[in-house]
C-alpha positions as CSV (number, residue, x, y, z in Angstrom):
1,X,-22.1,-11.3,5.5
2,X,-20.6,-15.0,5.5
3,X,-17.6,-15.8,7.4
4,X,-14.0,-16.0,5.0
5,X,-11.7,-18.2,5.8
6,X,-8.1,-18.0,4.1
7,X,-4.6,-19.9,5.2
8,X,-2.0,-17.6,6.3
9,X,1.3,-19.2,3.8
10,X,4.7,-20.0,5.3
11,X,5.8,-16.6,3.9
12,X,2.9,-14.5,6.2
13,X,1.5,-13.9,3.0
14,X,-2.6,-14.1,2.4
15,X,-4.5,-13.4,-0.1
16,X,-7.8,-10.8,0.5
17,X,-10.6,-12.3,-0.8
18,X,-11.8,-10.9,-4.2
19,X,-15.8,-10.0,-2.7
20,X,-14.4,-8.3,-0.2
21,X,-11.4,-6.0,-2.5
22,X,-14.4,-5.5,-4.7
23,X,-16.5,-4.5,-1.9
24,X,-14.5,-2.7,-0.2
25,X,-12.5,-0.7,-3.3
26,X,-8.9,-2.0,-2.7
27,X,-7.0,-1.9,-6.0
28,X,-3.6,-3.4,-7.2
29,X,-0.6,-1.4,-6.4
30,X,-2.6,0.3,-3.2
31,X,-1.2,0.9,-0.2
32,X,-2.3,-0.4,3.1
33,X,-2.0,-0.2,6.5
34,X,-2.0,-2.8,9.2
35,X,-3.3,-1.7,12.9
36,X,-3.3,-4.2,15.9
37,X,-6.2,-4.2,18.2
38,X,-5.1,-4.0,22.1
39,X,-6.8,-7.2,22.2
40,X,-3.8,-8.9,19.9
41,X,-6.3,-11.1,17.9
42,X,-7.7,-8.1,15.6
43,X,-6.2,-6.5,12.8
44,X,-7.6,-3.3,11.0
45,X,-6.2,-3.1,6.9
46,X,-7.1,-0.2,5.7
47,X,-6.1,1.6,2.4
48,X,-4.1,4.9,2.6
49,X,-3.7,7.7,0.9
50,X,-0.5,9.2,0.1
51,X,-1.3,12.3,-0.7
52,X,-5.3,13.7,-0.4
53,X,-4.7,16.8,-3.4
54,X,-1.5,15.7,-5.0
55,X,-2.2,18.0,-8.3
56,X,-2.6,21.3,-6.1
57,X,0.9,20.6,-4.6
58,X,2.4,20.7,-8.3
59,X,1.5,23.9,-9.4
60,X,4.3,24.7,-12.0
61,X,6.9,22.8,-14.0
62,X,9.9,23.2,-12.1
63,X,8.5,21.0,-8.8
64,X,11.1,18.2,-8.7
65,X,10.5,14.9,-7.0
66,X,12.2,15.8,-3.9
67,X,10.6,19.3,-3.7
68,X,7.3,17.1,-3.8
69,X,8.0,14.3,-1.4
70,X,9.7,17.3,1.2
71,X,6.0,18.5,0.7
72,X,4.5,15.3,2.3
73,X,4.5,14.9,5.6
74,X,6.4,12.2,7.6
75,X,3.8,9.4,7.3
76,X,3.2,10.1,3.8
77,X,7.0,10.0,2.9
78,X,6.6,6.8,4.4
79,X,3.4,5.7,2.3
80,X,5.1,6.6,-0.5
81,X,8.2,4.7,0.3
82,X,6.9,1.7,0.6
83,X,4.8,1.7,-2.3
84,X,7.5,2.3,-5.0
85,X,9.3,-0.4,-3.1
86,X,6.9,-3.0,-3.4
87,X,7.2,-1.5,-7.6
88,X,10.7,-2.0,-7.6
89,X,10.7,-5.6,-6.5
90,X,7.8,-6.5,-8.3
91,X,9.6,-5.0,-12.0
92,X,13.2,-6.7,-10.2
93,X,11.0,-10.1,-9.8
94,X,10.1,-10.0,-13.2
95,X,13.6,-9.3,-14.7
96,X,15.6,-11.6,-12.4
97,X,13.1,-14.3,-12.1
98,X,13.1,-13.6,-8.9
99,X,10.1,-14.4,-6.7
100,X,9.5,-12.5,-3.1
């Protein structure tokens, strides 16, 4: 496998390369995870899941949103939170002409 090289932006922003999404089966709107080796020059990315069986969780139609995300455990509250942030600012950025 060759060597990737990417510049890290002014905004800490970089951009995965698109062989190694492909490759690796990240997908837009996905949510990662960033994990720091003890030796501080390694970082881990790896995609999450917010919930493994979502659909056996909703089981009849009176499950509201919060009865669903009380369901989830603390991480995956979390998970969740962040994605439909990153949402909201994306559809705000788009409205406002707003860029992050």
């Amino acid at each position: 496998m060759a060597k990737m090289f990417r510049v890290l932006g002014k905004r800490g922003r970089i951009t995965i390369p698109f062989e190694i999404r492909q490759r690796v089966g990240f997908r837009h709107n996905d949510v990662l995870s960033f994990t720091e080796t003890a030796d501080g020059r390694t970082v881990i990315v790896r995609r999450e899941k917010i919930c493994d069986d979502c659909k056996s969780i909703v089981q009849e139609d009176e499950l509201t949103l919060l009865d669903f995300l009380n369901s989830l455990s603390a991480e995956q509250q979390k998970a969740a939170l962040v994605h439909l942030s990153v949402l909201w600012a994306e559809q705000q950025g788009g409205k406002n002409g707003i860029r992050a």
